[in-house]
N, CA, C and O atoms as a CHARMM CRD file, in Angstrom:
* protein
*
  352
    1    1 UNK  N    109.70700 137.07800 241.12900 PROA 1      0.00000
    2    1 UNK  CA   108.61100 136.17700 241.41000 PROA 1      0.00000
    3    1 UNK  C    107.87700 135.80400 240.12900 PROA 1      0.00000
    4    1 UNK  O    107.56000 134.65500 239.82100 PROA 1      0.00000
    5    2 UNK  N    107.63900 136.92900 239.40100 PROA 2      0.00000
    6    2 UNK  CA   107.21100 136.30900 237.89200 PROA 2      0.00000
    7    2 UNK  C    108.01100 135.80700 237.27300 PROA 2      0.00000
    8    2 UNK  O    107.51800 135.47200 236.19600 PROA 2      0.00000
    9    3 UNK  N    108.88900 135.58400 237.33700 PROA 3      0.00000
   10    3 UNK  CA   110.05700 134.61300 236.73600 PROA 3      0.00000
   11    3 UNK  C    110.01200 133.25000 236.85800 PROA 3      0.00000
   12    3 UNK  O    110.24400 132.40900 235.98900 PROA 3      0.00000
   13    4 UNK  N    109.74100 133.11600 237.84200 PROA 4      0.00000
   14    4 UNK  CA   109.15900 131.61100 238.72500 PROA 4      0.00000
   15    4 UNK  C    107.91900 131.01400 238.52800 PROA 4      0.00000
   16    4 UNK  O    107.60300 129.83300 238.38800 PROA 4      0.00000
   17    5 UNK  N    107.26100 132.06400 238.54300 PROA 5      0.00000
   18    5 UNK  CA   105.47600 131.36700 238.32500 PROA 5      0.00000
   19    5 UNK  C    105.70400 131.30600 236.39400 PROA 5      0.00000
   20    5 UNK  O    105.05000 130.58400 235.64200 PROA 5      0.00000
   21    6 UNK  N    106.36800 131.89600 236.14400 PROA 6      0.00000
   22    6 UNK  CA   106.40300 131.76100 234.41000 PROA 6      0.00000
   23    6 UNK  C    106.81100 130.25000 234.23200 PROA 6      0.00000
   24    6 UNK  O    106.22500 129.42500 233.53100 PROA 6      0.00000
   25    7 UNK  N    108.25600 129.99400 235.23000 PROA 7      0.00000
   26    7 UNK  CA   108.96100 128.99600 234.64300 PROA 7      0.00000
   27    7 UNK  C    108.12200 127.72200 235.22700 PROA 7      0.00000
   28    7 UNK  O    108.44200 126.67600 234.66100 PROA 7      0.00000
   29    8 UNK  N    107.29400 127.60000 236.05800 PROA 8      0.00000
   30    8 UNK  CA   106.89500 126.82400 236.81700 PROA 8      0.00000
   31    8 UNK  C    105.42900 126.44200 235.77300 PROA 8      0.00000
   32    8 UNK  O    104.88900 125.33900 235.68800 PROA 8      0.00000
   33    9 UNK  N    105.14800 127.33000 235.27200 PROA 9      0.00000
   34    9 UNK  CA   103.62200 126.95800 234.17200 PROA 9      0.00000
   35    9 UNK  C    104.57400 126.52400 233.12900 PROA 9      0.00000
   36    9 UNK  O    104.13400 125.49200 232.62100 PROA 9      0.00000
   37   10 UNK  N    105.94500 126.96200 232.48000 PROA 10     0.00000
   38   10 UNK  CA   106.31500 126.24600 231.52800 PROA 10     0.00000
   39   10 UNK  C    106.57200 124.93500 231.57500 PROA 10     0.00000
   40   10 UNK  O    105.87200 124.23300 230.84400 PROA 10     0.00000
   41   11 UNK  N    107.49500 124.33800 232.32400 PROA 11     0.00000
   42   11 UNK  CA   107.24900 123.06700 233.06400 PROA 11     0.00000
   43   11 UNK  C    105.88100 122.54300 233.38100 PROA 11     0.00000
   44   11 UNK  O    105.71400 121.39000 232.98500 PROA 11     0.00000
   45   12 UNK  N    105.18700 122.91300 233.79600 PROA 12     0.00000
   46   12 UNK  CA   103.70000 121.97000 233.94400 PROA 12     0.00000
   47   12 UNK  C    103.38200 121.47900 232.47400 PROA 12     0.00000
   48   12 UNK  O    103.18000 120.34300 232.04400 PROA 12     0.00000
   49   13 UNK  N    103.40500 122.69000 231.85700 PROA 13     0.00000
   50   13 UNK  CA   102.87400 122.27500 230.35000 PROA 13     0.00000
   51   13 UNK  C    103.80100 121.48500 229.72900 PROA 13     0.00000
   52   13 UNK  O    103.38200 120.48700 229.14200 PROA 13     0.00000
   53   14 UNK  N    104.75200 121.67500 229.73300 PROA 14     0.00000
   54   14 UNK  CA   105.75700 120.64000 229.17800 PROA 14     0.00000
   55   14 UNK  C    105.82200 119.24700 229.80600 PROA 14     0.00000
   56   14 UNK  O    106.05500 118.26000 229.10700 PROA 14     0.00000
   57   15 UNK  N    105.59300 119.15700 231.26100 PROA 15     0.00000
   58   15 UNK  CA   105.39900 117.69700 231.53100 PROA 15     0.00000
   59   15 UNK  C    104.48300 117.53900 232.20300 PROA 15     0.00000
   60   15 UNK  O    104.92200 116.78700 233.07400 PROA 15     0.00000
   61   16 UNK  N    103.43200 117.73400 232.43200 PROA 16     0.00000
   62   16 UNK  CA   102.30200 117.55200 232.97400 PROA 16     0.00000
   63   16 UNK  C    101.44000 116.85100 231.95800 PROA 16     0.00000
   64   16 UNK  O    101.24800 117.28300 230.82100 PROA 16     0.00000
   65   17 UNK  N    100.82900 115.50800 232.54600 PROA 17     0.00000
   66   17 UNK  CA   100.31200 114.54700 231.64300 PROA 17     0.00000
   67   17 UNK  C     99.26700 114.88400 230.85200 PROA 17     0.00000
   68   17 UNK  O     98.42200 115.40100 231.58200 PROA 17     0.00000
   69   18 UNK  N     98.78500 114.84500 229.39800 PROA 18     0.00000
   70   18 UNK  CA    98.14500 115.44300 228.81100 PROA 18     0.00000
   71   18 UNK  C     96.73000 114.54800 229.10300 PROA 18     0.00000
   72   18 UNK  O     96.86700 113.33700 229.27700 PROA 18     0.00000
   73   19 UNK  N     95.42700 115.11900 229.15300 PROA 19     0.00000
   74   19 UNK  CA    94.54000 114.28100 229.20700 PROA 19     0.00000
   75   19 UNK  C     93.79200 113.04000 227.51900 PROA 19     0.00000
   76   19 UNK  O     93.19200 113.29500 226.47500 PROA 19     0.00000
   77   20 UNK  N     94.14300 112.19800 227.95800 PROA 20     0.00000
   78   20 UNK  CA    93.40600 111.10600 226.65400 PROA 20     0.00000
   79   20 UNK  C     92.55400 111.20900 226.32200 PROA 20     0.00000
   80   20 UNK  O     91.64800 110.71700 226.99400 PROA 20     0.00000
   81   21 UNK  N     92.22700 111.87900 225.12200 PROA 21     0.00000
   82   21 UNK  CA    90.82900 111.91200 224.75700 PROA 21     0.00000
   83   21 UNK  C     90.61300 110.65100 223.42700 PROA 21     0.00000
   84   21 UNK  O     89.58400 110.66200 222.75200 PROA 21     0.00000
   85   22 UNK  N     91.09900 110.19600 223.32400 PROA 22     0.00000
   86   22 UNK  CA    90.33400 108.79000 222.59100 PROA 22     0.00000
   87   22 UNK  C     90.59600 107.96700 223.37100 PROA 22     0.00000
   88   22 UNK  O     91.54500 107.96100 224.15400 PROA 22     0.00000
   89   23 UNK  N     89.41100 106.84200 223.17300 PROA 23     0.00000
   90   23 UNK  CA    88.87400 105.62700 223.38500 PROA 23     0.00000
   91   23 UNK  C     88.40800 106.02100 225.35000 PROA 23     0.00000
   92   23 UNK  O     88.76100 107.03200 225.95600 PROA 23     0.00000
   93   24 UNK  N     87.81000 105.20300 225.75200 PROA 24     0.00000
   94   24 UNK  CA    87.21000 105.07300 227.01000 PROA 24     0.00000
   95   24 UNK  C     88.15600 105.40600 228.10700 PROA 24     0.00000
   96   24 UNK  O     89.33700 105.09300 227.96000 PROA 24     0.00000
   97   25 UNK  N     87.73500 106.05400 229.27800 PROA 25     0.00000
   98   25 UNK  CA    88.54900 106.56600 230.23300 PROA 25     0.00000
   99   25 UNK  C     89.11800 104.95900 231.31800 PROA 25     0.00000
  100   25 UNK  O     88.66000 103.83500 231.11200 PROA 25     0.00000
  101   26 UNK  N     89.80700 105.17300 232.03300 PROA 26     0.00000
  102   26 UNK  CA    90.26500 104.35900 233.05600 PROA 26     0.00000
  103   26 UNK  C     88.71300 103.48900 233.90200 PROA 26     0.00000
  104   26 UNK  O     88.33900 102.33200 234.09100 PROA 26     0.00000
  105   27 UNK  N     88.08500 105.23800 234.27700 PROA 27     0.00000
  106   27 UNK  CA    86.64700 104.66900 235.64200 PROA 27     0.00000
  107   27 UNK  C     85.95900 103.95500 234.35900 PROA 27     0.00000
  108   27 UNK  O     85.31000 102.96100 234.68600 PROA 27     0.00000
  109   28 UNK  N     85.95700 104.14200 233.45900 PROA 28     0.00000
  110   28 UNK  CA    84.80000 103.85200 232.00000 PROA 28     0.00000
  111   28 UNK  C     85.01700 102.19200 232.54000 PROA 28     0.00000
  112   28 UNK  O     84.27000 101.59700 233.31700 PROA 28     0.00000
  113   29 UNK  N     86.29800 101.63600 231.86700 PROA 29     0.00000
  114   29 UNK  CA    87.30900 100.36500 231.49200 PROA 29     0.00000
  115   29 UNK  C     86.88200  99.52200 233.18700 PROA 29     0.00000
  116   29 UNK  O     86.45400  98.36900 233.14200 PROA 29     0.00000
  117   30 UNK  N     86.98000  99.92400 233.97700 PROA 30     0.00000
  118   30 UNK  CA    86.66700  99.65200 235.49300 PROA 30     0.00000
  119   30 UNK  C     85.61400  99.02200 235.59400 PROA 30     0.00000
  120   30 UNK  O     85.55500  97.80100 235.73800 PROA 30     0.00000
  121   31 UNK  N     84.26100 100.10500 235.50300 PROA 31     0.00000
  122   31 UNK  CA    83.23900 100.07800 235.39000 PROA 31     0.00000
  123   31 UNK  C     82.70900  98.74600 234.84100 PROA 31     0.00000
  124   31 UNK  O     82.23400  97.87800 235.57300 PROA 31     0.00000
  125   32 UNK  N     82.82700  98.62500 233.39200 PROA 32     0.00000
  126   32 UNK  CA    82.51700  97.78400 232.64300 PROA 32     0.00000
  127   32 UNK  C     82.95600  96.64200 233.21100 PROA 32     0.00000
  128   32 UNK  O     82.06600  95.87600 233.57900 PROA 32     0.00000
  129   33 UNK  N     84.39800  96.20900 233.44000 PROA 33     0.00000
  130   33 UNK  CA    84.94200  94.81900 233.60900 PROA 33     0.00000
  131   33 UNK  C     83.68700  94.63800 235.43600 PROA 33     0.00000
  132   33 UNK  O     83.07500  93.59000 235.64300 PROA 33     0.00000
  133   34 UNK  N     83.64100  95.29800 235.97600 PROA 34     0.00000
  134   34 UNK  CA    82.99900  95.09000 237.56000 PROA 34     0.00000
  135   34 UNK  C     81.53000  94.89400 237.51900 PROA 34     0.00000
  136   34 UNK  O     80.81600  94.42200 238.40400 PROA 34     0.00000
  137   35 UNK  N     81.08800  95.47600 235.96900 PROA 35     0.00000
  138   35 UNK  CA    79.77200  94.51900 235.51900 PROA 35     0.00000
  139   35 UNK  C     79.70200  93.11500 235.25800 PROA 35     0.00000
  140   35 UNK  O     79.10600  92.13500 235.70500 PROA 35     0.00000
  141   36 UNK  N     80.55600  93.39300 234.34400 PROA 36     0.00000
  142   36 UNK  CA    80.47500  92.09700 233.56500 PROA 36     0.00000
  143   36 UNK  C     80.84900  90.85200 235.39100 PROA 36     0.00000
  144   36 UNK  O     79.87500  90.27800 235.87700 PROA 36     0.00000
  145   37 UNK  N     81.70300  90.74900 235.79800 PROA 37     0.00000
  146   37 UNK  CA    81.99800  90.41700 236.43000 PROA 37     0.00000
  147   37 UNK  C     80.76300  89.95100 237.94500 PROA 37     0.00000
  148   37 UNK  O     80.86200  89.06400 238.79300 PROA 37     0.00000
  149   38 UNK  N     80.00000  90.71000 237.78600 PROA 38     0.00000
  150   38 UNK  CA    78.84800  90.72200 238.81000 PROA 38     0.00000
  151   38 UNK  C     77.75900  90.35800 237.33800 PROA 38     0.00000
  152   38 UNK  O     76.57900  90.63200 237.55600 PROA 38     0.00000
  153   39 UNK  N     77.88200  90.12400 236.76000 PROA 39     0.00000
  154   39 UNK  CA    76.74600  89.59100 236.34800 PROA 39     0.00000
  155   39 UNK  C     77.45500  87.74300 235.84500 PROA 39     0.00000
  156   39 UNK  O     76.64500  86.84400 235.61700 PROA 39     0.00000
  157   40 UNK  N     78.15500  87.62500 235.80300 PROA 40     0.00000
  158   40 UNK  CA    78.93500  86.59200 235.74900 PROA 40     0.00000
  159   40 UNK  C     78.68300  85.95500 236.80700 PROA 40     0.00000
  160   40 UNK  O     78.57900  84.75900 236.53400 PROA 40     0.00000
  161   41 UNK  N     78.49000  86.22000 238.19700 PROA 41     0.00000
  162   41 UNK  CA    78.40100  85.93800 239.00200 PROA 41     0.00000
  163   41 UNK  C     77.21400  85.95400 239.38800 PROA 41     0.00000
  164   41 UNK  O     77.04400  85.98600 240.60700 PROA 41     0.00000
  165   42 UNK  N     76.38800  85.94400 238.77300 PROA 42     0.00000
  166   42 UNK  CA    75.14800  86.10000 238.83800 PROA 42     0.00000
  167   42 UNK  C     74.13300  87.30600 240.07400 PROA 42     0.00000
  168   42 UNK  O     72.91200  87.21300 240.19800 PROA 42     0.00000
  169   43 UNK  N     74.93800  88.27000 240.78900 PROA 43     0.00000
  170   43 UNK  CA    75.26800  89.33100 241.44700 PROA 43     0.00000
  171   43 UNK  C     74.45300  90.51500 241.05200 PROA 43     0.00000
  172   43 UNK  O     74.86400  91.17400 240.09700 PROA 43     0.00000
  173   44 UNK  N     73.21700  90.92400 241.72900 PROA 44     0.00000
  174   44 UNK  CA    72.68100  92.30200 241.56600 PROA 44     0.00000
  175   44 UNK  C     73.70700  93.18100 241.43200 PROA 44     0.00000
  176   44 UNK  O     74.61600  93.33300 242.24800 PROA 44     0.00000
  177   45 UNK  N     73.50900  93.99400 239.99000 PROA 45     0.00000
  178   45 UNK  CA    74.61200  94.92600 239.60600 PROA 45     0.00000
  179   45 UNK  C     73.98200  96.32700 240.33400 PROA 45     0.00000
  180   45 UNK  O     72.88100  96.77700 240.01300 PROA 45     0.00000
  181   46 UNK  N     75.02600  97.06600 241.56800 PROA 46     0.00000
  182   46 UNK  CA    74.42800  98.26800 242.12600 PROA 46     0.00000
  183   46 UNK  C     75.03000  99.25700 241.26800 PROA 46     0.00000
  184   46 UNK  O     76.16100  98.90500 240.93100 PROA 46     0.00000
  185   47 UNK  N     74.65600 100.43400 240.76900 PROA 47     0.00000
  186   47 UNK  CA    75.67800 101.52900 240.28900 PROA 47     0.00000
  187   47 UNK  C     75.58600 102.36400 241.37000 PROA 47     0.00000
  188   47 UNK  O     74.50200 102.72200 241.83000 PROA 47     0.00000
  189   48 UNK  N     76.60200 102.68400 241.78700 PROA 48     0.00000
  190   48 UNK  CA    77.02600 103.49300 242.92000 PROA 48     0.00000
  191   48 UNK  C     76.63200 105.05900 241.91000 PROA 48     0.00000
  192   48 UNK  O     76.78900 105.48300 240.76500 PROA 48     0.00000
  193   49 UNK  N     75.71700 105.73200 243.95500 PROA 49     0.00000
  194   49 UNK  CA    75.92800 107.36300 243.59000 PROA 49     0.00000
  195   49 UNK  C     76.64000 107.91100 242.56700 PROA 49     0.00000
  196   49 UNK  O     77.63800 107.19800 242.45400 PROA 49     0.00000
  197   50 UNK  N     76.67900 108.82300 241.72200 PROA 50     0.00000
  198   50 UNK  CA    77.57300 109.92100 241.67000 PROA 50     0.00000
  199   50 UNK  C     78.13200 109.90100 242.57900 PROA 50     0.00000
  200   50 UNK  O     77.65900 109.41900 243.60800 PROA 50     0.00000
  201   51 UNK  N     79.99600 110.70600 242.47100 PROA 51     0.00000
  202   51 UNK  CA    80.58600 110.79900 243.79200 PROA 51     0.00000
  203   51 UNK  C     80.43700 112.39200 243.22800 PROA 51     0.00000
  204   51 UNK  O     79.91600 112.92600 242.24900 PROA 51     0.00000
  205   52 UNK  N     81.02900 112.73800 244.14900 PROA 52     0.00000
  206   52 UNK  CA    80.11500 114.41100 244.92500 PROA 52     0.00000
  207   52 UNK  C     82.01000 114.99500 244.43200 PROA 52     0.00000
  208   52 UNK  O     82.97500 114.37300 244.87800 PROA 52     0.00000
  209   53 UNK  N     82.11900 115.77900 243.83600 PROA 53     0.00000
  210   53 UNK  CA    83.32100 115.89700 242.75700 PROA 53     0.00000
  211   53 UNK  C     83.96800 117.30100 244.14300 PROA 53     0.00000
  212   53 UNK  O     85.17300 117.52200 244.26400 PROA 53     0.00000
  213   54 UNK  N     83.14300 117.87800 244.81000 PROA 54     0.00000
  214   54 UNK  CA    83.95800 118.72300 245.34800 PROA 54     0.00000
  215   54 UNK  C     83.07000 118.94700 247.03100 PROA 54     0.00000
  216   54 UNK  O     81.89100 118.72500 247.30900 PROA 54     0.00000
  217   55 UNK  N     84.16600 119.44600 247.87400 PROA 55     0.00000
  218   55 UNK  CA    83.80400 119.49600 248.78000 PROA 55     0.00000
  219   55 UNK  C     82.86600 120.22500 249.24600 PROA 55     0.00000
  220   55 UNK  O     82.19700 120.57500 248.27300 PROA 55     0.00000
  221   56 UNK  N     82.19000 120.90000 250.72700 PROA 56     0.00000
  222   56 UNK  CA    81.66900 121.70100 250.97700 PROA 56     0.00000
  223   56 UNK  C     81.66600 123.16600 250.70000 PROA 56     0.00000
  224   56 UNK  O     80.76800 123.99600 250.55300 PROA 56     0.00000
  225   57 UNK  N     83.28100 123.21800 250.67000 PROA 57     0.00000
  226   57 UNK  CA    83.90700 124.32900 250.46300 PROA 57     0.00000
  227   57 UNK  C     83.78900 124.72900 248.83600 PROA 57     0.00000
  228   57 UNK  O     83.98400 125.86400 248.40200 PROA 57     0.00000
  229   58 UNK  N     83.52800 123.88000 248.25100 PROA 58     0.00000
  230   58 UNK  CA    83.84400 124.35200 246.16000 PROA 58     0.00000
  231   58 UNK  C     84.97900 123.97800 246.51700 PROA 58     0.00000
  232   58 UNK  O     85.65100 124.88800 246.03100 PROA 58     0.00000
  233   59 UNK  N     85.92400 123.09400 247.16700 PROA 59     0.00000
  234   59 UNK  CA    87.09800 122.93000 246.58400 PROA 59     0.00000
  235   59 UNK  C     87.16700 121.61500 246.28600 PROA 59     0.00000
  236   59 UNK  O     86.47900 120.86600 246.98100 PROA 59     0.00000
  237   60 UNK  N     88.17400 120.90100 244.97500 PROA 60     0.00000
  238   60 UNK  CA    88.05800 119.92600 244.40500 PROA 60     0.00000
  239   60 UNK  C     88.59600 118.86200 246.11600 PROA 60     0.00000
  240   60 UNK  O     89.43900 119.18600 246.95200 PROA 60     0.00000
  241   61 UNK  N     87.87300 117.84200 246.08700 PROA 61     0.00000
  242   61 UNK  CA    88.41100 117.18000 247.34800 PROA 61     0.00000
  243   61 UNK  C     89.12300 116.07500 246.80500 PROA 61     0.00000
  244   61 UNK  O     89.04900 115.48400 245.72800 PROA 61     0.00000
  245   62 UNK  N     90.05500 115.90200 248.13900 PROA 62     0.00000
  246   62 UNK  CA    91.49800 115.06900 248.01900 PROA 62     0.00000
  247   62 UNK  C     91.33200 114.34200 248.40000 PROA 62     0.00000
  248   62 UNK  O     90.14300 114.14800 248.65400 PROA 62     0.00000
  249   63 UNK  N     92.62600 112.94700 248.91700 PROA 63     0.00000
  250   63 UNK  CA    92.20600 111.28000 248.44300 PROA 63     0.00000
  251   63 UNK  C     92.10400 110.88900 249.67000 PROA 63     0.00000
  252   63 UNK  O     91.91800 109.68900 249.86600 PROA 63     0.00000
  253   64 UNK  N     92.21100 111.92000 250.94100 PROA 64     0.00000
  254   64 UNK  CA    92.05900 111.67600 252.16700 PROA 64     0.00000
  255   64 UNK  C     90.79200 111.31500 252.54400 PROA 64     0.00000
  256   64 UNK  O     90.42100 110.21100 252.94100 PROA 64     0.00000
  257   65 UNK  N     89.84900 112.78900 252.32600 PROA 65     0.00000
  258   65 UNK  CA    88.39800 112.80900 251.82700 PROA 65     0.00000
  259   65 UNK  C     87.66700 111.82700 250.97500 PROA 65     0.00000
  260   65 UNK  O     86.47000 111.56300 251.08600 PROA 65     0.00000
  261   66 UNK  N     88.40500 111.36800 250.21100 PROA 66     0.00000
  262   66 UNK  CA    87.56300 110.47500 249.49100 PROA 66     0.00000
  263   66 UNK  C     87.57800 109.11300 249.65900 PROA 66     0.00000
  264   66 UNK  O     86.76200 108.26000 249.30700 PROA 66     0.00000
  265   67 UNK  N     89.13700 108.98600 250.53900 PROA 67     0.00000
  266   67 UNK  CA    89.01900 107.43400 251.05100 PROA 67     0.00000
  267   67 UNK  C     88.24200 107.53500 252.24400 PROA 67     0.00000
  268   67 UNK  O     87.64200 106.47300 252.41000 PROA 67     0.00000
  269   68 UNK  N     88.01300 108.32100 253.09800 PROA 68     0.00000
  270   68 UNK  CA    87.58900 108.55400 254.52500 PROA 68     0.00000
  271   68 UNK  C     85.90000 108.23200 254.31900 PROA 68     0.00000
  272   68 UNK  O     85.20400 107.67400 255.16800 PROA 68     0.00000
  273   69 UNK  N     85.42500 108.72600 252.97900 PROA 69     0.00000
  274   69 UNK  CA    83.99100 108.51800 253.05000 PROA 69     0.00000
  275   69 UNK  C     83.92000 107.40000 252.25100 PROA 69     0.00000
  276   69 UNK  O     82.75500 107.00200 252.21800 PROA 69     0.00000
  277   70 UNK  N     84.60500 106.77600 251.64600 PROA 70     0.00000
  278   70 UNK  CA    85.17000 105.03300 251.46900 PROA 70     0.00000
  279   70 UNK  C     84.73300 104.23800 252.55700 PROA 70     0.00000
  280   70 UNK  O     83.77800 103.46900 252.44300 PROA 70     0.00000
  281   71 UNK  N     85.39200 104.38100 253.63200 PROA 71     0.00000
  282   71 UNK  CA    85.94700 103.78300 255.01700 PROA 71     0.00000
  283   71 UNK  C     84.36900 103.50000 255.95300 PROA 71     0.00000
  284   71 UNK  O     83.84800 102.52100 256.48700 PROA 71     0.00000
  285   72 UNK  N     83.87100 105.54600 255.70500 PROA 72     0.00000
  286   72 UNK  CA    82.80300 105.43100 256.25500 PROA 72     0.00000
  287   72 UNK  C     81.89900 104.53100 255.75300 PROA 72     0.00000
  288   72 UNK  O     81.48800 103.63200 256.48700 PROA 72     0.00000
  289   73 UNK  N     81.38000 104.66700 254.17900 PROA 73     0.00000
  290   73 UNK  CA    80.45000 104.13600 253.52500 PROA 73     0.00000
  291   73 UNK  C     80.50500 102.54300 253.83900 PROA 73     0.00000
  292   73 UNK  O     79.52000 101.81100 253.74000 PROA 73     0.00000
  293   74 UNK  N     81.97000 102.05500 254.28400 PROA 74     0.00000
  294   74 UNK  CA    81.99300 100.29700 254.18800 PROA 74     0.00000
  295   74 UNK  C     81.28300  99.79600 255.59200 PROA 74     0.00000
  296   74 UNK  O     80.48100  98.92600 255.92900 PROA 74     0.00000
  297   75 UNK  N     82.12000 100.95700 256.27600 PROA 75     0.00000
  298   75 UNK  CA    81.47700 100.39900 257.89300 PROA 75     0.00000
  299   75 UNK  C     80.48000 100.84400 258.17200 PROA 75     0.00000
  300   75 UNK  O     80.38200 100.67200 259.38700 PROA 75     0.00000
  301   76 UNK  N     79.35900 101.48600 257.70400 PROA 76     0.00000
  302   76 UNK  CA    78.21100 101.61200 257.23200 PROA 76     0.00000
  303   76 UNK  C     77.48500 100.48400 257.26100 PROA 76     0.00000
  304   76 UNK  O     76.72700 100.13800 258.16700 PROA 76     0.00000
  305   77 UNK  N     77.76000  99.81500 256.09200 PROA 77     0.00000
  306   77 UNK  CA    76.93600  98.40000 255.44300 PROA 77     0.00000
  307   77 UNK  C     77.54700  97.25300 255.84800 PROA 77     0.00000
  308   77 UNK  O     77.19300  96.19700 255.32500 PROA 77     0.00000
  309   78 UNK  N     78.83100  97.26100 257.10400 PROA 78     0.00000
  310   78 UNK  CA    79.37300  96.31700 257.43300 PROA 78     0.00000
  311   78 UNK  C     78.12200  96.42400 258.67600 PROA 78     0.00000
  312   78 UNK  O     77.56800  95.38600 259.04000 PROA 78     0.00000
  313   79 UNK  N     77.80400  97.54000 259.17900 PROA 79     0.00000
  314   79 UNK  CA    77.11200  97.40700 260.68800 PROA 79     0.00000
  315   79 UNK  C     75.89300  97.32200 260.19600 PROA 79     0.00000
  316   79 UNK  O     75.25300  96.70100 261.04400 PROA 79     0.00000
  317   80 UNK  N     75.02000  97.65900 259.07700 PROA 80     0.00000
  318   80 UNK  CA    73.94400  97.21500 259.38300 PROA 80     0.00000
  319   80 UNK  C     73.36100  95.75000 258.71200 PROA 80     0.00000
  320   80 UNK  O     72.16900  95.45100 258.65100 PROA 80     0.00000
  321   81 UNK  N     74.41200  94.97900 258.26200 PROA 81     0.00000
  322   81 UNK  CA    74.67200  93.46400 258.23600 PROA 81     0.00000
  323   81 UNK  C     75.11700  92.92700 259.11100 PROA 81     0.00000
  324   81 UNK  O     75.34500  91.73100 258.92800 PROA 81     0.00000
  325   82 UNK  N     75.31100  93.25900 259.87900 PROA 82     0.00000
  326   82 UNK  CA    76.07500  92.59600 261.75900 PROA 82     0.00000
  327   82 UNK  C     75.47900  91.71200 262.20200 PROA 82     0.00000
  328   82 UNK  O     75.86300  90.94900 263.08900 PROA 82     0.00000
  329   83 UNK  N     74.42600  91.70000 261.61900 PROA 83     0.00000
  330   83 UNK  CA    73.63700  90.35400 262.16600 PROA 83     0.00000
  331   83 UNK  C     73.15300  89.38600 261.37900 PROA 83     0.00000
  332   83 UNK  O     72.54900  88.44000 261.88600 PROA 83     0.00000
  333   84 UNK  N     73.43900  89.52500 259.37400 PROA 84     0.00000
  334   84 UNK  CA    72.87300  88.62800 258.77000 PROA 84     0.00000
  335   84 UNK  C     74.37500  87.53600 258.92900 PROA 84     0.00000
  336   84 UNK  O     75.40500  87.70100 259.58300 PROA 84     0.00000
  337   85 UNK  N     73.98600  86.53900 258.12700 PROA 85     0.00000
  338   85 UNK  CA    75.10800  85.18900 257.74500 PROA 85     0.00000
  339   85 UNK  C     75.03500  85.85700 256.08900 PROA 85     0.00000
  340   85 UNK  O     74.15700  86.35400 255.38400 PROA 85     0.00000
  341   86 UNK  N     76.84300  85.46800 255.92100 PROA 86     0.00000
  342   86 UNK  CA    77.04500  86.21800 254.81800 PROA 86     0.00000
  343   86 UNK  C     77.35900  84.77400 254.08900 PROA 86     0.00000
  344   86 UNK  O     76.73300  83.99700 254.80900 PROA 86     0.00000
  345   87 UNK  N     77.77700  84.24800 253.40100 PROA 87     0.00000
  346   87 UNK  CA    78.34000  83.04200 252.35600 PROA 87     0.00000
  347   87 UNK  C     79.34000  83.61900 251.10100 PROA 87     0.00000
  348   87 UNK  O     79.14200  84.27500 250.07900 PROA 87     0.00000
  349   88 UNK  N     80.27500  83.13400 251.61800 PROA 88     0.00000
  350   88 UNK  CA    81.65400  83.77100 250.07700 PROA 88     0.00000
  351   88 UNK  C     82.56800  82.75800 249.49500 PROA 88     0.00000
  352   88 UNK  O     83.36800  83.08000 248.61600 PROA 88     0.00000
């Protein structure tokens, strides 16, 4: 069994993607263009919450969880606009 968990961390490290530490992250690059873009548009820029990095449990949460409170958060602000006129 230690043979396995050995060979299995050697492999991670060997191909497991290293993290980029120069120049700006992916959410950074995102971020920015979805400003610029709402202010282009002349668009109140909101910065969204912090997202909440781990679950109830302390455990890092997964993309189920994080699309699910996605889903929630839209139909949220879809229902309590249910009654304005939107223009797009």
């Amino acid at each position: 069994m230690k043979a396995l968990k050995r060979r299995i961390r050697r492999l991670e490290q060997k191909l497991a993607p290293q993290p980029a530490s120069k120049g700006p992250s992916a959410v950074d690059i995102l971020r920015e263009r979805r400003r610029r873009r709402l202010e282009a548009a002349g668009q109140p820029i909101e910065e969204p919450a912090p997202a909440q990095l781990a679950s109830g449990a302390g455990r890092p949460r997964n993309v189920v969880e994080i699309l699910r409170q996605a889903y929630e958060r839209n139909r949220d602000r879809a229902g309590s606009n249910h009654g304005e006129v939107t223009s797009r």
